[in-house]
Backbone of each chain as nested JSON, in Angstrom:
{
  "chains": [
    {"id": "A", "residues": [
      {"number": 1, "name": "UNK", "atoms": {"N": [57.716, 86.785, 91.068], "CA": [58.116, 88.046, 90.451], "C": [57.564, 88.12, 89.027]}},
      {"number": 2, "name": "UNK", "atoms": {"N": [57.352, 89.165, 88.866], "CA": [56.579, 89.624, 87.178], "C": [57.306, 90.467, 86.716]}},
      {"number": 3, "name": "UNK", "atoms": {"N": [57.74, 90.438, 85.227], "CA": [57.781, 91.472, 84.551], "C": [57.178, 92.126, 83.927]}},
      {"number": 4, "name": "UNK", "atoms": {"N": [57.057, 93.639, 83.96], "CA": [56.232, 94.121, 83.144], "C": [56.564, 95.103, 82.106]}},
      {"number": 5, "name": "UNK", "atoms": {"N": [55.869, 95.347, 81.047], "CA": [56.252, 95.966, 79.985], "C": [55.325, 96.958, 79.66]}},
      {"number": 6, "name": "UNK", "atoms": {"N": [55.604, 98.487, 79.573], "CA": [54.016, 99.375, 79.628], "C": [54.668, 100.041, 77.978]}},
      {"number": 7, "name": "UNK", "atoms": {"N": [53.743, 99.826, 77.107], "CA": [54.197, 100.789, 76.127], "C": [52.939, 102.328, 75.758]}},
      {"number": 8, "name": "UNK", "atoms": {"N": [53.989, 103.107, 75.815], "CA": [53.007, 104.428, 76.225], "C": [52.976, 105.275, 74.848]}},
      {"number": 9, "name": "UNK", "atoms": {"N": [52.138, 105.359, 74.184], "CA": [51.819, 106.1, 73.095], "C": [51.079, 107.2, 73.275]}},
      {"number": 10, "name": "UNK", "atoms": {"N": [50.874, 108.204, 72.136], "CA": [50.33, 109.799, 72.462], "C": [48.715, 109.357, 72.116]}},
      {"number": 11, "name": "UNK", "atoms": {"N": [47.371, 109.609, 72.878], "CA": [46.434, 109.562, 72.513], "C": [46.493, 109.807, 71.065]}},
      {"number": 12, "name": "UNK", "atoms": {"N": [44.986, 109.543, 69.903], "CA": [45.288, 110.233, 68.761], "C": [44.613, 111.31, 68.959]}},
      {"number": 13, "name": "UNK", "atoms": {"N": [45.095, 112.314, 68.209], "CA": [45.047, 113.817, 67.743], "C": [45.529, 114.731, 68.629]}},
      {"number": 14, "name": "UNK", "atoms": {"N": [46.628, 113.702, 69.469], "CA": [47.438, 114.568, 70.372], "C": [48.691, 114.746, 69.575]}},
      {"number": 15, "name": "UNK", "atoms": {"N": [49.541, 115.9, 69.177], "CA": [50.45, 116.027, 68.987], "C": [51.733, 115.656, 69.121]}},
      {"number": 16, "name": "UNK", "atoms": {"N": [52.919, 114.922, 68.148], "CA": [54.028, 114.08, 68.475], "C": [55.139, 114.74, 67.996]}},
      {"number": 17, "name": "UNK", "atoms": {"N": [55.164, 115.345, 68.745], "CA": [56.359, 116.565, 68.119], "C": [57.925, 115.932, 67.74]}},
      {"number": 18, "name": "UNK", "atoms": {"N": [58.364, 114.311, 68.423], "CA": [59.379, 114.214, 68.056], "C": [58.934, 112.795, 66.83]}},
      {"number": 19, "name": "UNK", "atoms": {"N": [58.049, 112.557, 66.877], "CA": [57.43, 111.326, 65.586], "C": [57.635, 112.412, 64.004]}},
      {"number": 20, "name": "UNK", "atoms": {"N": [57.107, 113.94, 64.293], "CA": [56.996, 114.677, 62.889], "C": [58.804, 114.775, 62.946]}},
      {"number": 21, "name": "UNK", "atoms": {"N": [59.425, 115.156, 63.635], "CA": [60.608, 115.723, 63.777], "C": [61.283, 114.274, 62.8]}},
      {"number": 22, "name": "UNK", "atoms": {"N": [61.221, 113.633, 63.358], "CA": [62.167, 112.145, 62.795], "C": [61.21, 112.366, 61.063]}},
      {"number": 23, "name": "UNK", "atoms": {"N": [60.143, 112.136, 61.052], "CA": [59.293, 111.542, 59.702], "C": [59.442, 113.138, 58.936]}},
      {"number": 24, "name": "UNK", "atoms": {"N": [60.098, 114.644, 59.319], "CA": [60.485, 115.569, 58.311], "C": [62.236, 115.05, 57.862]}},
      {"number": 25, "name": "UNK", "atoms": {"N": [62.913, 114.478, 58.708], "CA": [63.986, 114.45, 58.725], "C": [64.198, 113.472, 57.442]}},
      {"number": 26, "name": "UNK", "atoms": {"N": [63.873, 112.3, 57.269], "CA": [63.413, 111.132, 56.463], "C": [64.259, 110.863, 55.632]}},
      {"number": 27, "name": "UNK", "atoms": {"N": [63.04, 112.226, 54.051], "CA": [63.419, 112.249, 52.756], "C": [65.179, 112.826, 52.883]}},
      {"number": 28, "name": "UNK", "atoms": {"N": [65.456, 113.76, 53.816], "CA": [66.905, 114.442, 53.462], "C": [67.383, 113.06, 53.464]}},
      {"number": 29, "name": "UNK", "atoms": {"N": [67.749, 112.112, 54.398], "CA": [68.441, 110.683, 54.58], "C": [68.141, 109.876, 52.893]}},
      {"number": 30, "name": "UNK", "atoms": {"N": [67.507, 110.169, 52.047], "CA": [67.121, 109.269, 51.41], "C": [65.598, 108.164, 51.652]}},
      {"number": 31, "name": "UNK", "atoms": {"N": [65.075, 108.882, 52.545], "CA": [63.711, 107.404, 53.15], "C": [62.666, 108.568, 52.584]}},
      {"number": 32, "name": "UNK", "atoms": {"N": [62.315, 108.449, 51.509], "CA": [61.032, 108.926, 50.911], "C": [60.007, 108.179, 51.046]}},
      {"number": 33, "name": "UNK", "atoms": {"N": [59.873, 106.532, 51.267], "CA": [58.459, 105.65, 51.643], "C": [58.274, 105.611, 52.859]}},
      {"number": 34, "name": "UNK", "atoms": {"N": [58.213, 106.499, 53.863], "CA": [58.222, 106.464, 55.2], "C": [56.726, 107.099, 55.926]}},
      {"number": 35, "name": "UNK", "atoms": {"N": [56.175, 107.127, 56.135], "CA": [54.917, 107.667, 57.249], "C": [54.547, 107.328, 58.325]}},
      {"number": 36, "name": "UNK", "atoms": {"N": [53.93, 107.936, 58.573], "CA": [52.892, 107.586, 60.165], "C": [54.066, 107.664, 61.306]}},
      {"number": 37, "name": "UNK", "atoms": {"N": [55.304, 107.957, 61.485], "CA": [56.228, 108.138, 62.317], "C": [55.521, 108.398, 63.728]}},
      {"number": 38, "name": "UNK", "atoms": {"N": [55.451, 107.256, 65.101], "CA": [55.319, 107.744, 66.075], "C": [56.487, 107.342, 67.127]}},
      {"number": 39, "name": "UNK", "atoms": {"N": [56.328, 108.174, 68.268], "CA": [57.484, 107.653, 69.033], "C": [56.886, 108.111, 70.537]}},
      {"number": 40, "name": "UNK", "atoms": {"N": [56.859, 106.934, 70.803], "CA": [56.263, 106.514, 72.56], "C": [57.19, 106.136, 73.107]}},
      {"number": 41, "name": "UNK", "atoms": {"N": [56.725, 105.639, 74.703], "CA": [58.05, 105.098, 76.067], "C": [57.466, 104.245, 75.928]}},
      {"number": 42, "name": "UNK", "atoms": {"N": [58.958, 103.125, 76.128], "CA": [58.914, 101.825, 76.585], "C": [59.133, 101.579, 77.672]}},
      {"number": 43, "name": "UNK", "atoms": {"N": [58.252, 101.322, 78.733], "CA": [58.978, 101.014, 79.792], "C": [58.689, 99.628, 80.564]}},
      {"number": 44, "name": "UNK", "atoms": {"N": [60.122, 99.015, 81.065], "CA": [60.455, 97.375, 81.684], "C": [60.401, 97.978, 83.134]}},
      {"number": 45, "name": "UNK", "atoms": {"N": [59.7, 96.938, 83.763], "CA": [60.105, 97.075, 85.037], "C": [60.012, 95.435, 85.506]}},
      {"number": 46, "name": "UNK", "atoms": {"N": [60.267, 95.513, 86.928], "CA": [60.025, 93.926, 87.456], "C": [59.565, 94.249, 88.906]}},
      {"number": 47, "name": "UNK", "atoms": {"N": [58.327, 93.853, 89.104], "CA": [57.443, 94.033, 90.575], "C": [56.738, 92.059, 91.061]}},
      {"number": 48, "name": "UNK", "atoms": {"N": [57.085, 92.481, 92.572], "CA": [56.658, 91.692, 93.563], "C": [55.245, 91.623, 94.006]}},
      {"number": 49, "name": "UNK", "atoms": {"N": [54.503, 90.614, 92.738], "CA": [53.09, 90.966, 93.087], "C": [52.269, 89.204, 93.781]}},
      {"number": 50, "name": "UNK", "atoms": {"N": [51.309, 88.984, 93.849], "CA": [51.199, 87.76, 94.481], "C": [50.129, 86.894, 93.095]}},
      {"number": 51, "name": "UNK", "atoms": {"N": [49.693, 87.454, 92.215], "CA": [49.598, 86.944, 90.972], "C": [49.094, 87.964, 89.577]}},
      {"number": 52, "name": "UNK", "atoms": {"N": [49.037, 87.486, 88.455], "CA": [49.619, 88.419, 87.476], "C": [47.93, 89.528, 87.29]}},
      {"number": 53, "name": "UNK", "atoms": {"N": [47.202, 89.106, 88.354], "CA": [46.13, 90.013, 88.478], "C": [46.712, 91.082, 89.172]}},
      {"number": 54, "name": "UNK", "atoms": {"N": [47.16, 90.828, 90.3], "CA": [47.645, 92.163, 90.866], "C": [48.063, 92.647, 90.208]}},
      {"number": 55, "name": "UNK", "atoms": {"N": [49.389, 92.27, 90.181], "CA": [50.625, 92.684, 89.238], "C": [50.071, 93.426, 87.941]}},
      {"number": 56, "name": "UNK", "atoms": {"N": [49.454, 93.208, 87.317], "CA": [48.69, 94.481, 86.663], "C": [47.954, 95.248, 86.85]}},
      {"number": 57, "name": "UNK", "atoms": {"N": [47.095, 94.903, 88.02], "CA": [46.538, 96.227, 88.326], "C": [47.6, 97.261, 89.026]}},
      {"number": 58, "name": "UNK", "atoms": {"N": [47.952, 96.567, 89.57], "CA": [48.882, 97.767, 90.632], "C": [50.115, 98.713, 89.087]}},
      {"number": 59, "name": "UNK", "atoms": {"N": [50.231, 98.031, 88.076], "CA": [50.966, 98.859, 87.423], "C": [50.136, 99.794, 86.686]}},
      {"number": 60, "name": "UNK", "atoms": {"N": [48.786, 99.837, 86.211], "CA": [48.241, 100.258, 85.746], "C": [47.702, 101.462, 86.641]}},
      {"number": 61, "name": "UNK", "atoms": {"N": [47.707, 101.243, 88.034], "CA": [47.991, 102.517, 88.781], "C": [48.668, 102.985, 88.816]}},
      {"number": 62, "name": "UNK", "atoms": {"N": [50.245, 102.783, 88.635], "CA": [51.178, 103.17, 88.81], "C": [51.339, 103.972, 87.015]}},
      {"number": 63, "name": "UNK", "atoms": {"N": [50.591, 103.59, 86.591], "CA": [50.674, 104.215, 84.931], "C": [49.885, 105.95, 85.444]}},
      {"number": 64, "name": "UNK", "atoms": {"N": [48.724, 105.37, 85.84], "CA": [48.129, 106.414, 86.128], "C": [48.616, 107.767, 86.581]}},
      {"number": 65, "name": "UNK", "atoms": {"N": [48.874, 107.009, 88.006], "CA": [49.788, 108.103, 88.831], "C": [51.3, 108.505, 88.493]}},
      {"number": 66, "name": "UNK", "atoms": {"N": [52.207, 108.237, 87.284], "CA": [53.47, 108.179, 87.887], "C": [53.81, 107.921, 86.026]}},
      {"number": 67, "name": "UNK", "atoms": {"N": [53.633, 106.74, 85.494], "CA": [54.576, 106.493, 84.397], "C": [53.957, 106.777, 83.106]}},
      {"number": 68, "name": "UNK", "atoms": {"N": [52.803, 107.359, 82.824], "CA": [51.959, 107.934, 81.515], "C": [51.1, 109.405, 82.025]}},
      {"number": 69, "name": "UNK", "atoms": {"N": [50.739, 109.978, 81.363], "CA": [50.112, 111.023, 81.327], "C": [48.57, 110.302, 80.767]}},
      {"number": 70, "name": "UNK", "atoms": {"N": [47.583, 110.426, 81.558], "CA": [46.524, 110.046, 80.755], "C": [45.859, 111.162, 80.144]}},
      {"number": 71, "name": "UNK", "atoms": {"N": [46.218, 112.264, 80.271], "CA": [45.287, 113.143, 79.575], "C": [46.168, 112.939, 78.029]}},
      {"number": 72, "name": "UNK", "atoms": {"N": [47.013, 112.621, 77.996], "CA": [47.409, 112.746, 76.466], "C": [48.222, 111.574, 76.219]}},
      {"number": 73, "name": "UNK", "atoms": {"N": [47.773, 110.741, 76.78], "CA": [49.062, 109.54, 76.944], "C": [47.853, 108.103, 76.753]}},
      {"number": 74, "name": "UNK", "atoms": {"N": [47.89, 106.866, 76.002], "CA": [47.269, 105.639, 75.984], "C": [48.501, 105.1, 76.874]}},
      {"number": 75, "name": "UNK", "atoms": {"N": [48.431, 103.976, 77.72], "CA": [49.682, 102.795, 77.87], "C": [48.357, 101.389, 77.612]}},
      {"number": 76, "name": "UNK", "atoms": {"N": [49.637, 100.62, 77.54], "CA": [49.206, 99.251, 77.126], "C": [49.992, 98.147, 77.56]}},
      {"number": 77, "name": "UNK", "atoms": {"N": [49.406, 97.423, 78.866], "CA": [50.479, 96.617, 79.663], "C": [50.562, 95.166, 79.165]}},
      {"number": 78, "name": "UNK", "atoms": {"N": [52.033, 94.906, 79.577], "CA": [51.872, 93.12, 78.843], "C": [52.314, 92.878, 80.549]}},
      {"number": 79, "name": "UNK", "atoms": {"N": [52.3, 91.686, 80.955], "CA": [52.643, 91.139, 82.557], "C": [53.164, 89.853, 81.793]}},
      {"number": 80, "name": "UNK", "atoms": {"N": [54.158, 89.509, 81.949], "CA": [54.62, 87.933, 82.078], "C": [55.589, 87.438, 83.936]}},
      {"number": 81, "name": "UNK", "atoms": {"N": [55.496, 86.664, 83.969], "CA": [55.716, 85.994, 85.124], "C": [57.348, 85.418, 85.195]}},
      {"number": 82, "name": "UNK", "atoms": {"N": [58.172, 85.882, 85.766], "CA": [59.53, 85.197, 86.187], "C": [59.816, 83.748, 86.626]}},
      {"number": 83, "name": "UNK", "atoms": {"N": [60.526, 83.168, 85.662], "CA": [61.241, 82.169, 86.186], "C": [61.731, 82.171, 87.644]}},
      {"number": 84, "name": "UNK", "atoms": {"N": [61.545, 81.325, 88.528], "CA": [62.011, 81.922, 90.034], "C": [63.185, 81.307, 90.542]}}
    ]},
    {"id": "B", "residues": [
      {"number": 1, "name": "UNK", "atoms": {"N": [51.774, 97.792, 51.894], "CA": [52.92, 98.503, 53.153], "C": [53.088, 97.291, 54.164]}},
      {"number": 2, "name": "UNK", "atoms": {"N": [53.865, 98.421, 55.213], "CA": [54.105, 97.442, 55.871], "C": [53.933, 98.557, 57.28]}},
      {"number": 3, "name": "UNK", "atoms": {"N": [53.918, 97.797, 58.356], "CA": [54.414, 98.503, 59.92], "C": [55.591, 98.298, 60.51]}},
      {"number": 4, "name": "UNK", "atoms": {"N": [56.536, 99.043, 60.965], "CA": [57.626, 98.58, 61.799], "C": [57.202, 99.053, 62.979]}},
      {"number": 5, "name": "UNK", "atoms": {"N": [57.816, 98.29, 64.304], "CA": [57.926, 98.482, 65.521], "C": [58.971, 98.446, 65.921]}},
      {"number": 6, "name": "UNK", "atoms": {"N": [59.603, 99.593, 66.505], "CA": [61.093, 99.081, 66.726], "C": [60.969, 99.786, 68.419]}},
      {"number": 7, "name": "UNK", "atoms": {"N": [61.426, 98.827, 69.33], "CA": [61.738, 98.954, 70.983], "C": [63.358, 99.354, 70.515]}},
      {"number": 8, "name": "UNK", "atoms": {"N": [63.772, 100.52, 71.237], "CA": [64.892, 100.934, 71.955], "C": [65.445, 100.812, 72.87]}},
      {"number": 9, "name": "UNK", "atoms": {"N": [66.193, 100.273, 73.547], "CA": [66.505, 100.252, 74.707], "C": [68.45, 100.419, 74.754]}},
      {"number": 10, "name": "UNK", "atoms": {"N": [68.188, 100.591, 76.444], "CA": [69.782, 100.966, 76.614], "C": [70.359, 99.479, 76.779]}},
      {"number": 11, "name": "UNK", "atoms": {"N": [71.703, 99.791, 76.047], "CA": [73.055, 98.646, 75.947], "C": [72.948, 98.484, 77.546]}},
      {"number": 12, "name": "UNK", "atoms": {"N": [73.275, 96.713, 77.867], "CA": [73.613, 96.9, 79.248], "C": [74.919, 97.754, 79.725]}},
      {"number": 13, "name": "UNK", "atoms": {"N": [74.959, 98.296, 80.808], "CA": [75.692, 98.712, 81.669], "C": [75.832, 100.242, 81.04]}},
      {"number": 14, "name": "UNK", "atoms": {"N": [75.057, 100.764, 79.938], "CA": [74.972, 102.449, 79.812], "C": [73.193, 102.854, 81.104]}},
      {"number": 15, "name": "UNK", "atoms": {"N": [74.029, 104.267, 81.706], "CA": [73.03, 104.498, 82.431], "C": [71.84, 104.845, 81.617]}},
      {"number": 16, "name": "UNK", "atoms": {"N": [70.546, 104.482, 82.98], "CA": [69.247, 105.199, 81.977], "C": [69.02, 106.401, 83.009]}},
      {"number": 17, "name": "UNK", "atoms": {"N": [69.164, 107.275, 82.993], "CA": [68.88, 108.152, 84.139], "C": [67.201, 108.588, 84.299]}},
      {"number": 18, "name": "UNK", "atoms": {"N": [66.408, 108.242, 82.908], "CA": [64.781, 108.363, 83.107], "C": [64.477, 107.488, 84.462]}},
      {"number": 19, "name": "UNK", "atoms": {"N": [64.969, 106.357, 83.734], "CA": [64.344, 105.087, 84.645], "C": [64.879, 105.048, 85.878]}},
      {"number": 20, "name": "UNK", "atoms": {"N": [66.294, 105.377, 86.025], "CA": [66.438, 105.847, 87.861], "C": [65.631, 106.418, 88.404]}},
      {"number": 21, "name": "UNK", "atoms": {"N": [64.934, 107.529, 87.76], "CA": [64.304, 108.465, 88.324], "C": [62.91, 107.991, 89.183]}},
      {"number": 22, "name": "UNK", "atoms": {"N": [62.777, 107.898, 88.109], "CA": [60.749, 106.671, 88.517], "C": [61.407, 105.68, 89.332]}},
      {"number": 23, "name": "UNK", "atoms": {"N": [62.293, 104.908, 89.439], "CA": [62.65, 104.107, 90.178], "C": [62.778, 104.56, 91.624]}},
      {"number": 24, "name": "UNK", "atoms": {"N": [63.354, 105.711, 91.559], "CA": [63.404, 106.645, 92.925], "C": [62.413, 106.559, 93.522]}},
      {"number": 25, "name": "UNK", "atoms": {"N": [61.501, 107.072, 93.061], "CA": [60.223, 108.051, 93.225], "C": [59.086, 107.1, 93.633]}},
      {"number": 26, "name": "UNK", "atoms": {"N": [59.55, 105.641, 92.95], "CA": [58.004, 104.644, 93.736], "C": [58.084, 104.353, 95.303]}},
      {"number": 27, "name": "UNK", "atoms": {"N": [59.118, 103.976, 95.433], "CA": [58.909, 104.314, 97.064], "C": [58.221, 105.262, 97.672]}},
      {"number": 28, "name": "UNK", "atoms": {"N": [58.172, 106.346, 97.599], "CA": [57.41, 107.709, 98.015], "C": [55.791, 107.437, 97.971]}},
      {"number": 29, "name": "UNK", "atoms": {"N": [55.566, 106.998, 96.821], "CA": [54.27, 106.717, 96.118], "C": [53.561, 105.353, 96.934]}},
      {"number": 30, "name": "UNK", "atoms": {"N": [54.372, 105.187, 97.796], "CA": [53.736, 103.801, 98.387], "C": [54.167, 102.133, 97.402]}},
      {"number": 31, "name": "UNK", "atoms": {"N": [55.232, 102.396, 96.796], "CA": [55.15, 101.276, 95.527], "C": [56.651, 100.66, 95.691]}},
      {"number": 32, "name": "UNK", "atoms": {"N": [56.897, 100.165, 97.139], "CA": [58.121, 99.377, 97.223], "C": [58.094, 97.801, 96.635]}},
      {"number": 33, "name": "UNK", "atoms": {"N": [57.639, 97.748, 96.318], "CA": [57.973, 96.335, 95.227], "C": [58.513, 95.975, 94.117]}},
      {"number": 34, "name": "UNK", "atoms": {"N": [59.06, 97.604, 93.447], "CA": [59.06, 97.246, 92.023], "C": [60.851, 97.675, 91.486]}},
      {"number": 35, "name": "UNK", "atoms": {"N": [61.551, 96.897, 90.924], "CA": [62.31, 97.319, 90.74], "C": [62.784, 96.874, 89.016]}},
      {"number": 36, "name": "UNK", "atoms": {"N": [64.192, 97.602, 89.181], "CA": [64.288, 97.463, 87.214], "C": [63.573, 98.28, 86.591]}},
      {"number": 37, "name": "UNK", "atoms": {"N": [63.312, 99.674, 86.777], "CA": [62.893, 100.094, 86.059], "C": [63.568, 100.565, 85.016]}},
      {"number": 38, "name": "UNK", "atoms": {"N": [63.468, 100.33, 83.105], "CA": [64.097, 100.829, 82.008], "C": [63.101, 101.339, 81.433]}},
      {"number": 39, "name": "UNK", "atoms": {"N": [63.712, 102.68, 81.174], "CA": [62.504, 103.418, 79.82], "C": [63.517, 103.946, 78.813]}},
      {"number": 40, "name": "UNK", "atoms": {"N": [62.928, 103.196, 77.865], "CA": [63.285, 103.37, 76.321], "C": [62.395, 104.158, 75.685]}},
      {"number": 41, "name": "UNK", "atoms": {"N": [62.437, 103.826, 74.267], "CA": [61.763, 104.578, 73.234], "C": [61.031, 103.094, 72.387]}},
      {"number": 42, "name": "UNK", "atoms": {"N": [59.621, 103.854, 71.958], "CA": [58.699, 102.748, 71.449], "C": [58.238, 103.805, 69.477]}},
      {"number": 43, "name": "UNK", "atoms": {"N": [59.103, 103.524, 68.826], "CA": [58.453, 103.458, 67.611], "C": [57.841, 103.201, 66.814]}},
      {"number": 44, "name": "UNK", "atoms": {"N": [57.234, 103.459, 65.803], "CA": [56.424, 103.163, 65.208], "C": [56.18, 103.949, 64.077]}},
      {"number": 45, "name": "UNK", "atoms": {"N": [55.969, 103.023, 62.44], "CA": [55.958, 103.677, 61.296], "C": [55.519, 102.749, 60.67]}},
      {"number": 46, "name": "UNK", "atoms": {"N": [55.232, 103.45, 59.166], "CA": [54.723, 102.769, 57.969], "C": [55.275, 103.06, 57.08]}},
      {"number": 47, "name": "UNK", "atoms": {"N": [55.774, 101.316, 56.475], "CA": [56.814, 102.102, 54.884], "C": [56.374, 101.082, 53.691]}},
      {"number": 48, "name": "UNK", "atoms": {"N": [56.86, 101.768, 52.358], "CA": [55.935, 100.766, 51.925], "C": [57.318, 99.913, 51.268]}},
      {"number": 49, "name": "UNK", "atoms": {"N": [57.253, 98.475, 50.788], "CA": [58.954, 97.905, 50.666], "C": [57.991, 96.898, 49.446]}},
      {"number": 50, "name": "UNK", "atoms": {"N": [58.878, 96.262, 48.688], "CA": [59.051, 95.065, 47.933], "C": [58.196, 93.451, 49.235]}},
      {"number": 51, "name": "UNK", "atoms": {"N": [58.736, 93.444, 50.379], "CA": [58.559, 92.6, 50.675], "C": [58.825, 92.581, 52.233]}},
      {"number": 52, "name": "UNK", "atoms": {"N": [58.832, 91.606, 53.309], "CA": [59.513, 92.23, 54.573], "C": [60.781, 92.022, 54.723]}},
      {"number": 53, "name": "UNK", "atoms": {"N": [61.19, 91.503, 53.835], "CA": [63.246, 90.93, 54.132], "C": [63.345, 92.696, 53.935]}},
      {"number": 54, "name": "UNK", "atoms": {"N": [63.267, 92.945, 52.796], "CA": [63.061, 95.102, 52.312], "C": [62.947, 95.603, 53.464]}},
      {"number": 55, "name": "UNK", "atoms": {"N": [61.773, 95.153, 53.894], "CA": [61.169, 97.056, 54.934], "C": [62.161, 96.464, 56.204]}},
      {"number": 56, "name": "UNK", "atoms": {"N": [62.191, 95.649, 56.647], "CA": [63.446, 95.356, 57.68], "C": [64.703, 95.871, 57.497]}},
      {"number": 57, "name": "UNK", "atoms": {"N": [65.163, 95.537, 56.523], "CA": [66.835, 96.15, 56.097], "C": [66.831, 97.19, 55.912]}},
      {"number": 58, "name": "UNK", "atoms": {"N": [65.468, 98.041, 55.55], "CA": [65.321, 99.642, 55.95], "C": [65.584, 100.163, 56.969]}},
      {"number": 59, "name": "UNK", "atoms": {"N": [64.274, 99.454, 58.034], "CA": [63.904, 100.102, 59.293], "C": [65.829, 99.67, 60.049]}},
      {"number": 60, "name": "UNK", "atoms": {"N": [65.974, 98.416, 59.633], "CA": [67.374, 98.387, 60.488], "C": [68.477, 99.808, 60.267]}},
      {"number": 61, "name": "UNK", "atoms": {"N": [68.813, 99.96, 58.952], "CA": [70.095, 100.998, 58.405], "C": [69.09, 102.577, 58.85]}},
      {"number": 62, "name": "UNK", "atoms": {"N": [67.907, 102.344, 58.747], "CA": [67.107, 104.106, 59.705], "C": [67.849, 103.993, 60.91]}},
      {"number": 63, "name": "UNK", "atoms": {"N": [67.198, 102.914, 61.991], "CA": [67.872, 102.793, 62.707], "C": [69.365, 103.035, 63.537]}},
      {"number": 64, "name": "UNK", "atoms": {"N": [70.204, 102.413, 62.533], "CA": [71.935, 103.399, 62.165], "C": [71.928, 104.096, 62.433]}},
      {"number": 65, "name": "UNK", "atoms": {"N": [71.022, 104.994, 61.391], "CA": [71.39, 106.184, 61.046], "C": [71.018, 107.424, 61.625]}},
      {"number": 66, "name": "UNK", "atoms": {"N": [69.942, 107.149, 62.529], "CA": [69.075, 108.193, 63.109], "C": [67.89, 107.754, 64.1]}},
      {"number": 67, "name": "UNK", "atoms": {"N": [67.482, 106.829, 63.901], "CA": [66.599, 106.413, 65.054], "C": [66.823, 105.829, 66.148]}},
      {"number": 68, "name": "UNK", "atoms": {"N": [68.5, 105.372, 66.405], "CA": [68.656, 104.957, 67.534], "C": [70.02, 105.442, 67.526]}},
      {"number": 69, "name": "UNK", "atoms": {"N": [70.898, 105.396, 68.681], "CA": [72.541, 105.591, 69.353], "C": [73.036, 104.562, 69.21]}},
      {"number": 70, "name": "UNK", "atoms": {"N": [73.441, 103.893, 68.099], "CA": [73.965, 102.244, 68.062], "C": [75.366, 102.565, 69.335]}},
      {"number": 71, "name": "UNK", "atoms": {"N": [75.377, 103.595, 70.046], "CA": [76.744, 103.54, 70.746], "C": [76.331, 102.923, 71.87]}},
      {"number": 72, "name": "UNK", "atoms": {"N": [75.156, 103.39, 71.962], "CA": [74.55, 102.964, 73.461], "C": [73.334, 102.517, 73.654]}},
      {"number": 73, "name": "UNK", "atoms": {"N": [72.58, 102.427, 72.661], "CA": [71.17, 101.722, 72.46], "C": [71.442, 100.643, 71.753]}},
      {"number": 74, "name": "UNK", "atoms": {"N": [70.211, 99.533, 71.998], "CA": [70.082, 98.721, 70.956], "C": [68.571, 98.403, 70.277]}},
      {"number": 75, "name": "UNK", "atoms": {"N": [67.975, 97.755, 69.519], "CA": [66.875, 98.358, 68.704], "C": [66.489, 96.776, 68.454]}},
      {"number": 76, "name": "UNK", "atoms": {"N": [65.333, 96.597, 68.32], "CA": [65.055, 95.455, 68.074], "C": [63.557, 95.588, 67.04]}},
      {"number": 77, "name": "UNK", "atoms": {"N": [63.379, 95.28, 66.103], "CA": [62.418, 95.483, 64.897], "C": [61.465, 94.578, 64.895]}},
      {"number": 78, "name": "UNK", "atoms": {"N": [60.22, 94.931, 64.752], "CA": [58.901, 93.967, 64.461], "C": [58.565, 94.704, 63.225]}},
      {"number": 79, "name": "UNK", "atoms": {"N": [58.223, 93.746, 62.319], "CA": [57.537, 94.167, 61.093], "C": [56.552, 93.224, 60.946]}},
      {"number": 80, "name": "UNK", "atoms": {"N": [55.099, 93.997, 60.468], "CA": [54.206, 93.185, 60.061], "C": [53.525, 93.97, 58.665]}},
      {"number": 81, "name": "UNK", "atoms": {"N": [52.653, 93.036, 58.179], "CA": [52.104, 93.698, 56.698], "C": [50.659, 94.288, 57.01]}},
      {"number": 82, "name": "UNK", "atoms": {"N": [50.45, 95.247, 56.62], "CA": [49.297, 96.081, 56.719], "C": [48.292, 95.476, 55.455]}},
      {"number": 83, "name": "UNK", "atoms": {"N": [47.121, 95.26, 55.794], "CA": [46.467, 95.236, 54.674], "C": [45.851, 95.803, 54.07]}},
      {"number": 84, "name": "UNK", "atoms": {"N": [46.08, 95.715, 52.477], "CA": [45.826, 96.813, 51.819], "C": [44.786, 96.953, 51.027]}}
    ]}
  ]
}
């Protein structure tokens, strides 16, 4: 068993409507040294693959089809392997 | 400066209803192997601090205060130094 970890960020010069939302909000709180605010999905899962080659490819399809948007979406997979 | 990374994720035993969802839905897709699916939130910013003990005890009390649901999330911080 593998776990995997996909973290999905907005291509750049794609628009992050809730990264500006948090980084206008900021200064009212008091956080005036703050920038570059982004905010992507994290997503954990745990798949039955037969080694950590599969096991990433098959999620990286599954990014494709199902858990990122690639037209406006980067992901970036980590695979580590379960204790069994 | 510095970078924070802060992963969100749900407290155990609060629902994630994203991640049910995709969880649903891989079966359909041909993708019965995978289970556990959690989707959080993946942040990311730049602040500028004294030092990293600073930009941590920031990004943590942001955190508090607005970047995460301490009721039902929990947040876990990476800071590294940007070079300047």
């Amino acid at each position: 068993m593998f776990e995997a970890r996909v973290d999905v960020k907005h291509l750049p010069g794609i628009a992050d409507p809730q990264g500006a939302t948090v980084e206008r909000s900021l200064p009212a709180l008091g956080y005036t040294n703050v920038s570059e605010v982004h905010i992507g999905k994290l997503i954990r899962l745990v798949l039955d693959a037969s080694d950590e080659a599969a096991a990433r490819a098959q999620v990286a399809e599954m990014c494709e089809r199902l858990l990122a948007n690639p037209v406006i979406e980067a992901y970036e997979i980590q695979i580590s392997e379960l204790a069994s």
